[in-house]
BAMARZA-321620 format. One record per residue (C-alpha): x, y, z. Coordinates in nm, 2 decimals, padded with zeros to 4 digits. Layout:
<nodes>
<node xx="X" yy="Y" zz="Z"/>
...
</nodes>
This chain:
<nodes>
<node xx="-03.86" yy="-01.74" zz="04.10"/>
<node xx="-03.92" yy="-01.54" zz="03.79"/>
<node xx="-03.93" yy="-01.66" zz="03.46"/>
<node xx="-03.63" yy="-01.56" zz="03.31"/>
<node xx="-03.45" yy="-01.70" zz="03.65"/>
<node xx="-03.69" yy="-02.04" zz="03.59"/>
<node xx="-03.53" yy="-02.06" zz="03.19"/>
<node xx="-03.21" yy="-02.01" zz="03.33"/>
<node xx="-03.24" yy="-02.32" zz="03.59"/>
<node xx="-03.27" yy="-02.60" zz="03.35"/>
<node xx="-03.44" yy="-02.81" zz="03.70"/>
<node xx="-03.69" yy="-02.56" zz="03.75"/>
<node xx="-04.01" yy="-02.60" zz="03.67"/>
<node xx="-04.06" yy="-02.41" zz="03.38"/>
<node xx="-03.78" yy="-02.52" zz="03.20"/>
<node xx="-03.89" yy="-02.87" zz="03.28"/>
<node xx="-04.19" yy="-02.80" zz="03.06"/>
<node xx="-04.02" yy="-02.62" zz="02.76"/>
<node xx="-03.78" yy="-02.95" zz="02.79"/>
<node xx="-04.04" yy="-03.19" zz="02.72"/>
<node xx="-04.29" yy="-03.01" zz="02.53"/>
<node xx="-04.02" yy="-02.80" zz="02.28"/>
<node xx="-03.80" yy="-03.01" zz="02.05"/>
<node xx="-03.46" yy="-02.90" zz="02.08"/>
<node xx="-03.35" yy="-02.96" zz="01.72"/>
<node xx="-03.60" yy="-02.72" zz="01.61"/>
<node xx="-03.57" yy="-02.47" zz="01.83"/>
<node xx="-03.25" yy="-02.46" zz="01.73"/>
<node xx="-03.33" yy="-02.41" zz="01.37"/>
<node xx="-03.52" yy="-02.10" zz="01.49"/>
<node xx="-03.21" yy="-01.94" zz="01.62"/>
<node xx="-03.05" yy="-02.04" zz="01.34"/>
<node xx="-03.28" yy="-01.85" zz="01.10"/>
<node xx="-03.35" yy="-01.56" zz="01.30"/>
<node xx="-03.01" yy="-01.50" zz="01.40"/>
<node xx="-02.93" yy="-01.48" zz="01.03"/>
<node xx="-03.20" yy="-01.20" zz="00.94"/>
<node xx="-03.03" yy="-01.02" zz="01.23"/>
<node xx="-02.68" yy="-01.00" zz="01.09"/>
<node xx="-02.77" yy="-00.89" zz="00.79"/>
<node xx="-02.84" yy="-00.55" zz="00.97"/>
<node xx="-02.65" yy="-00.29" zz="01.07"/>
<node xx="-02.66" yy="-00.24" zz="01.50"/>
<node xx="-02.69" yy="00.16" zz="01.61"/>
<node xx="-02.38" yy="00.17" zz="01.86"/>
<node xx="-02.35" yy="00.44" zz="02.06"/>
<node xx="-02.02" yy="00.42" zz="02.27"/>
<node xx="-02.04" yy="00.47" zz="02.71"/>
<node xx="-02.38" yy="00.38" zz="02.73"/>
<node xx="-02.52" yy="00.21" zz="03.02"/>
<node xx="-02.70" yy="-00.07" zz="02.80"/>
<node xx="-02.89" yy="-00.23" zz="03.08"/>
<node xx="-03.06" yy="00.16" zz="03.17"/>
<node xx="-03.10" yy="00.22" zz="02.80"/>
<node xx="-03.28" yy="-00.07" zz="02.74"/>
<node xx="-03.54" yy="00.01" zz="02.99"/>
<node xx="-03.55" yy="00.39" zz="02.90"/>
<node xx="-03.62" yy="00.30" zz="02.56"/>
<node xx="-03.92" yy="00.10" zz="02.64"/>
<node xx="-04.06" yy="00.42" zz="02.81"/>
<node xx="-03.98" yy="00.64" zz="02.54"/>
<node xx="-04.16" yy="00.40" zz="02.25"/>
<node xx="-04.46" yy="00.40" zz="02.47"/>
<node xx="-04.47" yy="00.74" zz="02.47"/>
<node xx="-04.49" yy="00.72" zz="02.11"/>
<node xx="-04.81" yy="00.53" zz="02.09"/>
<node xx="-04.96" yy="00.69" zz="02.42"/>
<node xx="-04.94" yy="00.95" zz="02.74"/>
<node xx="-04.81" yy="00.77" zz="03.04"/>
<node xx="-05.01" yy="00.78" zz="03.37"/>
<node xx="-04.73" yy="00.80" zz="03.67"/>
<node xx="-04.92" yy="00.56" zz="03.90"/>
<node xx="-04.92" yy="00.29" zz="03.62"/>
<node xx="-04.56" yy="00.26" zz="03.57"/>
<node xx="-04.32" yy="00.05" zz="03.71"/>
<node xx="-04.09" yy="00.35" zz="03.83"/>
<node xx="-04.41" yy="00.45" zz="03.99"/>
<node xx="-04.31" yy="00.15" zz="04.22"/>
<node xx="-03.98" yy="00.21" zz="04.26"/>
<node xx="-04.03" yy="00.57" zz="04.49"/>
<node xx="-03.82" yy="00.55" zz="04.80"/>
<node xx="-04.09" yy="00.87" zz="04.93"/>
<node xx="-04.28" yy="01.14" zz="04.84"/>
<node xx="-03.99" yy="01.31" zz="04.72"/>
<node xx="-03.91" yy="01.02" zz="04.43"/>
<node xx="-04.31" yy="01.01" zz="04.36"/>
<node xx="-04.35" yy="01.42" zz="04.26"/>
<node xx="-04.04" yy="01.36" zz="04.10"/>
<node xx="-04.19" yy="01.03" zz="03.88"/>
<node xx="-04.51" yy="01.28" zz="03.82"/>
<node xx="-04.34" yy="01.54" zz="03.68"/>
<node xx="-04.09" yy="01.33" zz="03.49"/>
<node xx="-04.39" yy="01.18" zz="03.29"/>
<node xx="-04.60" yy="01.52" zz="03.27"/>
<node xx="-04.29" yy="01.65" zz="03.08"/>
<node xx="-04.25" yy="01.35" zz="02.87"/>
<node xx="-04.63" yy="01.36" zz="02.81"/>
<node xx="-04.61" yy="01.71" zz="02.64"/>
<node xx="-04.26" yy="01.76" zz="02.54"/>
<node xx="-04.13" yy="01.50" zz="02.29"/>
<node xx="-03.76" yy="01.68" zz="02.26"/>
<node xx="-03.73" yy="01.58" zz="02.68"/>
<node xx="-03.88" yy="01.24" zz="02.64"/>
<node xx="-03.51" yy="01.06" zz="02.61"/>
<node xx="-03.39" yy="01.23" zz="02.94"/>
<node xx="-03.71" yy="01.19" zz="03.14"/>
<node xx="-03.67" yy="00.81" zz="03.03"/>
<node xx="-03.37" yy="00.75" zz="03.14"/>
<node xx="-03.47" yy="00.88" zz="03.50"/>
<node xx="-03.78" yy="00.64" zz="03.46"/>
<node xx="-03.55" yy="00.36" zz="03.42"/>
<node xx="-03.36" yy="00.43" zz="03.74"/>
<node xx="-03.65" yy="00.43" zz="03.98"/>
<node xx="-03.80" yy="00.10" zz="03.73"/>
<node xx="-03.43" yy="-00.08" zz="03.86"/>
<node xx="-03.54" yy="-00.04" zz="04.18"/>
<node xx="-03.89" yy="-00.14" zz="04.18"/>
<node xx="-03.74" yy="-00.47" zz="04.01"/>
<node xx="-03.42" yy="-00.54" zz="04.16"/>
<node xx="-03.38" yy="-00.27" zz="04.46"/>
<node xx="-03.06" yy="-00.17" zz="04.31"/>
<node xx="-03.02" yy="00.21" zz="04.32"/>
<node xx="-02.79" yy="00.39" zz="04.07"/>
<node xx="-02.52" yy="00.62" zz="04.17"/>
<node xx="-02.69" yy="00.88" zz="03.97"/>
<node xx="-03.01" yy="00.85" zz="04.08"/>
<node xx="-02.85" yy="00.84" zz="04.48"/>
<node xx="-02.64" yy="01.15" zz="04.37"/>
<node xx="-02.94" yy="01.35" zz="04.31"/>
<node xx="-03.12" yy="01.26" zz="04.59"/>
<node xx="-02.89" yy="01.33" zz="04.86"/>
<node xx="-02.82" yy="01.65" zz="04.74"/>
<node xx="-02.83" yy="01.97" zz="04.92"/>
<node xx="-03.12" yy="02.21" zz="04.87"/>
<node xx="-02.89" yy="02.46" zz="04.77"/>
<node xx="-02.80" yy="02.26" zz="04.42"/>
<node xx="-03.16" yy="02.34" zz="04.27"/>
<node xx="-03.45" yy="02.13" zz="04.33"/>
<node xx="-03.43" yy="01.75" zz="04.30"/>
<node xx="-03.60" yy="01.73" zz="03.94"/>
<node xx="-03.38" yy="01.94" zz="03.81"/>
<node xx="-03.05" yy="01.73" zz="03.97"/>
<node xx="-03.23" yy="01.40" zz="03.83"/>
<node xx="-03.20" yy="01.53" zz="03.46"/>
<node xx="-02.83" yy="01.65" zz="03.56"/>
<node xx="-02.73" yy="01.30" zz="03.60"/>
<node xx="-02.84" yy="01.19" zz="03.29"/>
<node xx="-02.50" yy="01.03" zz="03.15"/>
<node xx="-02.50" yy="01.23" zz="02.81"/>
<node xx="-02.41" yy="00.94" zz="02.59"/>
<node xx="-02.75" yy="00.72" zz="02.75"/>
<node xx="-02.98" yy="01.01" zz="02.65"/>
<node xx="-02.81" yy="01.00" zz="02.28"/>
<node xx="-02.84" yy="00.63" zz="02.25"/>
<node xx="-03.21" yy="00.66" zz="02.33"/>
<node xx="-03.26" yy="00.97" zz="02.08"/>
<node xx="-03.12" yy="00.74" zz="01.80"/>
<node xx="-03.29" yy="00.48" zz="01.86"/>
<node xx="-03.64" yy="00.64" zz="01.85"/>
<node xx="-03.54" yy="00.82" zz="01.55"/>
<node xx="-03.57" yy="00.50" zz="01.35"/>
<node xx="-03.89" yy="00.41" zz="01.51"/>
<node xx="-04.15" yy="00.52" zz="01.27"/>
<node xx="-03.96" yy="00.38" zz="00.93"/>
<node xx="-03.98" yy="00.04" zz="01.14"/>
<node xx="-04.32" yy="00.04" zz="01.29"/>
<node xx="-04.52" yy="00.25" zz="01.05"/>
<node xx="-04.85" yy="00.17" zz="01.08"/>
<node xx="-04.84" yy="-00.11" zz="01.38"/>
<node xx="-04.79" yy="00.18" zz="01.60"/>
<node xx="-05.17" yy="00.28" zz="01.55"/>
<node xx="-05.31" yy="-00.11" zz="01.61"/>
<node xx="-05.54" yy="-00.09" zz="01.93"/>
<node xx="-05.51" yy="-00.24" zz="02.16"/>
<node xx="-05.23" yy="-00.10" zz="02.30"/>
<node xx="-05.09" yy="-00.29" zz="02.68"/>
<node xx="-04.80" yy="-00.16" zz="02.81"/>
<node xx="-04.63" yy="-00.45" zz="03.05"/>
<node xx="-04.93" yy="-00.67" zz="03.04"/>
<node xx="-04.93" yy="-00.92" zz="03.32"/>
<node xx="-05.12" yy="-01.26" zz="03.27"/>
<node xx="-05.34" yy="-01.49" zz="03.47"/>
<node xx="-05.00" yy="-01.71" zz="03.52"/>
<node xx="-04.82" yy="-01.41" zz="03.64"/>
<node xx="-04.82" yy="-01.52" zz="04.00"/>
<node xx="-04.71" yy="-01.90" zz="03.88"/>
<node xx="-04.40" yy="-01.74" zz="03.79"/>
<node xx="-04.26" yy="-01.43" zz="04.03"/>
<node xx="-04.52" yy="-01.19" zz="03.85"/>
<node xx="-04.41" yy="-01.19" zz="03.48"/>
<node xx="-04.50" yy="-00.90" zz="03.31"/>
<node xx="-04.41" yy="-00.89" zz="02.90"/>
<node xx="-04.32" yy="-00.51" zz="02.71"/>
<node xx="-04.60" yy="-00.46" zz="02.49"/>
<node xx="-04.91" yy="-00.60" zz="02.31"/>
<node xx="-04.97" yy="-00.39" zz="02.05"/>
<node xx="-05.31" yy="-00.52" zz="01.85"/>
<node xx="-05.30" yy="-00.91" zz="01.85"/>
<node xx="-04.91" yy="-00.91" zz="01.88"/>
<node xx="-04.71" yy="-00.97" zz="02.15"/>
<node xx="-04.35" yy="-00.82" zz="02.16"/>
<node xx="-04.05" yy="-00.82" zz="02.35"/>
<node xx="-03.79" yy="-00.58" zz="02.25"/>
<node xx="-03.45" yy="-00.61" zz="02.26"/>
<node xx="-03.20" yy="-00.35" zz="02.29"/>
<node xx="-02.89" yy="-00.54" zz="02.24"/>
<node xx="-02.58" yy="-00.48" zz="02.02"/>
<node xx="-02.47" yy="-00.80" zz="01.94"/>
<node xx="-02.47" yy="-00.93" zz="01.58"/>
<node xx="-02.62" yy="-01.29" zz="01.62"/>
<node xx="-02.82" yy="-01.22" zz="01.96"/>
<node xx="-03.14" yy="-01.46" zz="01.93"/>
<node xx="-03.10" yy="-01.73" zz="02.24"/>
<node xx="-03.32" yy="-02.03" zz="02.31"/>
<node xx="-03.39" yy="-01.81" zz="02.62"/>
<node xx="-03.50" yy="-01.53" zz="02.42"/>
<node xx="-03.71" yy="-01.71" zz="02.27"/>
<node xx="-03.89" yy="-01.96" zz="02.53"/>
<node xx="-03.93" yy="-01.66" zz="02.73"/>
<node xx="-04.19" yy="-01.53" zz="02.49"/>
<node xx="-04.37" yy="-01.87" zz="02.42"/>
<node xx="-04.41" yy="-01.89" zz="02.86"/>
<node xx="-04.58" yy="-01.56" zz="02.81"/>
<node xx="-04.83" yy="-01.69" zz="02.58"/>
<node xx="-04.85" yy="-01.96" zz="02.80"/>
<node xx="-04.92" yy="-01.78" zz="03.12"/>
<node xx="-05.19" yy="-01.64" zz="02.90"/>
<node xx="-05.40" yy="-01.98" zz="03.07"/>
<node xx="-05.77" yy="-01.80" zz="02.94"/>
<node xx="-05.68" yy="-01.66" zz="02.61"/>
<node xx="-05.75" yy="-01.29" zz="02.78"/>
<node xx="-05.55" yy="-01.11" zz="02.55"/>
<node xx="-05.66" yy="-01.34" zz="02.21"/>
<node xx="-05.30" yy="-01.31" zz="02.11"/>
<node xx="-05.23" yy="-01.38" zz="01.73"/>
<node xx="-04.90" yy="-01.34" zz="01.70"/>
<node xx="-04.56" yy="-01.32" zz="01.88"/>
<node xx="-04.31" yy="-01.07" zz="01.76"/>
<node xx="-03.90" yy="-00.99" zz="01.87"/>
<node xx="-03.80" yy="-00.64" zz="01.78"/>
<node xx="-03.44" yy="-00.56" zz="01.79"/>
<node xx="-03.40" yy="-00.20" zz="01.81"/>
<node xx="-03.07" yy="-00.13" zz="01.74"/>
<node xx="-03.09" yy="-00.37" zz="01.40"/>
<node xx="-03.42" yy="-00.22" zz="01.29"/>
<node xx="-03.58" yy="-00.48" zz="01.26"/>
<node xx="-03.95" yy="-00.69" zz="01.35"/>
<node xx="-03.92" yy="-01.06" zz="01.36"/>
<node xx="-04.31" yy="-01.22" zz="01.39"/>
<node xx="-04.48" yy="-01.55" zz="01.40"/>
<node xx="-04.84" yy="-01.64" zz="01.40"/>
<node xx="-04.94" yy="-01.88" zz="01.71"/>
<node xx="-05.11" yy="-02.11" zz="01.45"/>
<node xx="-04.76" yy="-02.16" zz="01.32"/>
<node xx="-04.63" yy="-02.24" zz="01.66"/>
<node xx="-04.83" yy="-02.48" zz="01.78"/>
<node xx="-05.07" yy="-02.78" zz="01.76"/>
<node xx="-05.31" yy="-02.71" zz="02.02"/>
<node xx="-05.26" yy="-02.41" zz="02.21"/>
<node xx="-05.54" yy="-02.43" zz="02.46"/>
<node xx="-05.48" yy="-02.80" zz="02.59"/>
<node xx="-05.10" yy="-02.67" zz="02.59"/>
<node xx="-05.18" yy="-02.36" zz="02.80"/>
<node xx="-05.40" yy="-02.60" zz="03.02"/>
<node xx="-05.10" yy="-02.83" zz="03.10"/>
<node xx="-04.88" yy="-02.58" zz="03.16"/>
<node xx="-05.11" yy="-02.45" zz="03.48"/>
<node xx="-05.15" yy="-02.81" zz="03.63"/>
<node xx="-04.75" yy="-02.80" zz="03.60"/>
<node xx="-04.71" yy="-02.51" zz="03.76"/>
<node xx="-05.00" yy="-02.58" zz="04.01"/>
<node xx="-04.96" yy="-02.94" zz="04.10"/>
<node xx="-05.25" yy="-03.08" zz="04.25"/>
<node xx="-05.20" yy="-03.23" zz="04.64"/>
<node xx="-05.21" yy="-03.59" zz="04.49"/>
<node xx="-05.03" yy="-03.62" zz="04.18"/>
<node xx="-05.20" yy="-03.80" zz="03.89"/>
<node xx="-05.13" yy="-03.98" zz="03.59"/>
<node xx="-04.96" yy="-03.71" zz="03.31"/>
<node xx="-05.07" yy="-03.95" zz="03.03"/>
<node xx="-05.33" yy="-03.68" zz="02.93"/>
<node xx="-05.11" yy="-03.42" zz="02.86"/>
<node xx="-04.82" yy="-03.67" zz="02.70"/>
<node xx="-05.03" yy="-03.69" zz="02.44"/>
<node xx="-05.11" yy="-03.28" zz="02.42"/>
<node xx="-04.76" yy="-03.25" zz="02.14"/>
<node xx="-04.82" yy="-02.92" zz="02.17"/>
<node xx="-04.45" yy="-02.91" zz="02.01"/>
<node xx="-04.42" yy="-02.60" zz="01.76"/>
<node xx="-04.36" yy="-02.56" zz="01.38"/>
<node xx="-04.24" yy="-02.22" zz="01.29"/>
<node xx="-04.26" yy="-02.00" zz="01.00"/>
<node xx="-04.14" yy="-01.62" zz="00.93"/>
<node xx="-04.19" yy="-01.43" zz="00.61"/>
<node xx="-04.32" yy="-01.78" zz="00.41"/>
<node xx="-04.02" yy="-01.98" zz="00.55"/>
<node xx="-04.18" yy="-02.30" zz="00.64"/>
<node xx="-04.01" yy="-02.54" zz="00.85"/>
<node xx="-04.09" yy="-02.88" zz="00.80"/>
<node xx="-04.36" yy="-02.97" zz="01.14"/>
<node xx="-04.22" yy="-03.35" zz="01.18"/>
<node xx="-03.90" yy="-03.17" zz="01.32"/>
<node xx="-04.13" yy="-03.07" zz="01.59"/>
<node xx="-04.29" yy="-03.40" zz="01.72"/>
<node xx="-04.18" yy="-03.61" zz="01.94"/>
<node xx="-04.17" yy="-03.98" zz="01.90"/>
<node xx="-04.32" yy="-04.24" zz="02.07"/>
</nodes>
């Protein structure tokens, strides 16, 4: 079960860690605050899209921004059904590599063979080009053709705004495109978007006005978590909504008491020993989270948990 599908399962047992190491009240206050920064912005809405595609094409065509793409690293890479999709994933991110003007287009493709490395679901586009006759031009060139105009827009407007956002984060080192951690197996094989310097970020793509979830958020903390040896020495956690231009961060040390012992109990959770033992140990690890963004300090009692 993936992660997302664990936070979503309020038995599973993921979520039966977040329940009894994350005080709900505070969480909630989290929302509460974050969700307000995000209505004071302005969503880029392009109309038709296909948001679930445009999501995922944008997170190729940001990378692009920091980096050239290597075909055998992506996850469309592990989507090909045959030879036929593999050239095709090559020379989608060859031309994305050196043309910046194709980049939206190839991206969109990209995301297509990603849907089927992650869910096996093939689009009718992607379908429509591949059983095409010979005679309609070679299958590259079909691909592009079933790009639904209004996705490749969407994704051109959205990396307009990039650089005013980023500026100079975009040039922190290192960069990790879908870094997996230790805990990856624990959990279906999570892999996050990007770590980009010491900063961990999920982006979001989505339109609404007040869009930050519990979810949303636990679903970055388990990351950090799955992190069990510190191998990235993440500093800080960030959400980036897109299409509100905007960067919400938060330094670890704000999060949490003891992140280590935390990270420690959340691998004997997930890897129960044959003979279960006493949990009095990591009772005691209140590993509970204080949060603070842009000097807002929340008070850290609302985070503990009484006796």
């Amino acid at each position: 079960m993936s992660l997302t599908e664990q936070l979503k399962n309020p038995k599973s047992p993921v979520s039966v860690f977040m329940a009894k190491h994350m005080k709900e009240g505070a969480v909630n206050v989290l929302i509460g605050q974050y969700n307000a920064k995000i209505a004071e912005k302005r969503p880029i809405i392009t109309e038709g899209v296909n948001p679930d595609i445009v999501g995922t094409a944008f997170d190729y065509a940001f990378r692009w921004q920091i980096e050239q793409l290597v075909p055998r690293e992506t996850v469309a890479w592990l989507g090909a059904r045959d030879a036929r999709d593999e050239f095709a994933i090559m020379d989608l991110v060859t031309i994305g590599n050196d043309d910046p003007e194709s980049r939206a287009a190839c991206a969109v493709v990209l995301s297509w063979f990603e849907r089927i490395a992650r869910s096996g679901h093939v689009r009718t586009e992607l379908e429509a080009a591949h059983v095409g006759l010979s005679s309609e031009g070679p299958y590259l060139d079909r691909l592009l053709a079933h790009v639904p105009a209004a996705d490749e827009a969407d994704v051109t407007r959205l990396m307009a705004t990039v650089g005013q956002v980023w500026g100079s984060r975009l040039r922190q080192q290192p960069y990790i495109g879908n870094p997996m951690f230790e805990g990856s197996k624990d959990t279906g094989g999570a892999d996050a978007d990007w770590i980009i310097g010491r900063t961990l970020y999920e982006c979001k793509t989505t339109r609404k006005r007040q869009p930050f979830t519990r979810e949303m958020f636990l679903q970055v903390i388990g990351y950090v978590l799955l992190d069990y040896t510190n191998k990235y020495r993440l500093e800080n956690v960030c959400w980036y909504f897109a299409r509100h231009q905007l960067l919400l961060d938060v330094p670890l040390s704000s999060l949490f008491h003891d992140l280590p012992s935390l990270r420690t109990g959340f691998k004997k959770h997930l890897r129960p020993p044959a003979i279960t033992h006493s949990h009095t140990q990591l009772d005691r690890i209140l590993g509970d989270i204080a949060y603070k963004h842009h000097g807002d300090e929340l008070d850290f009692d609302l985070f503990l948990g009484g006796d």
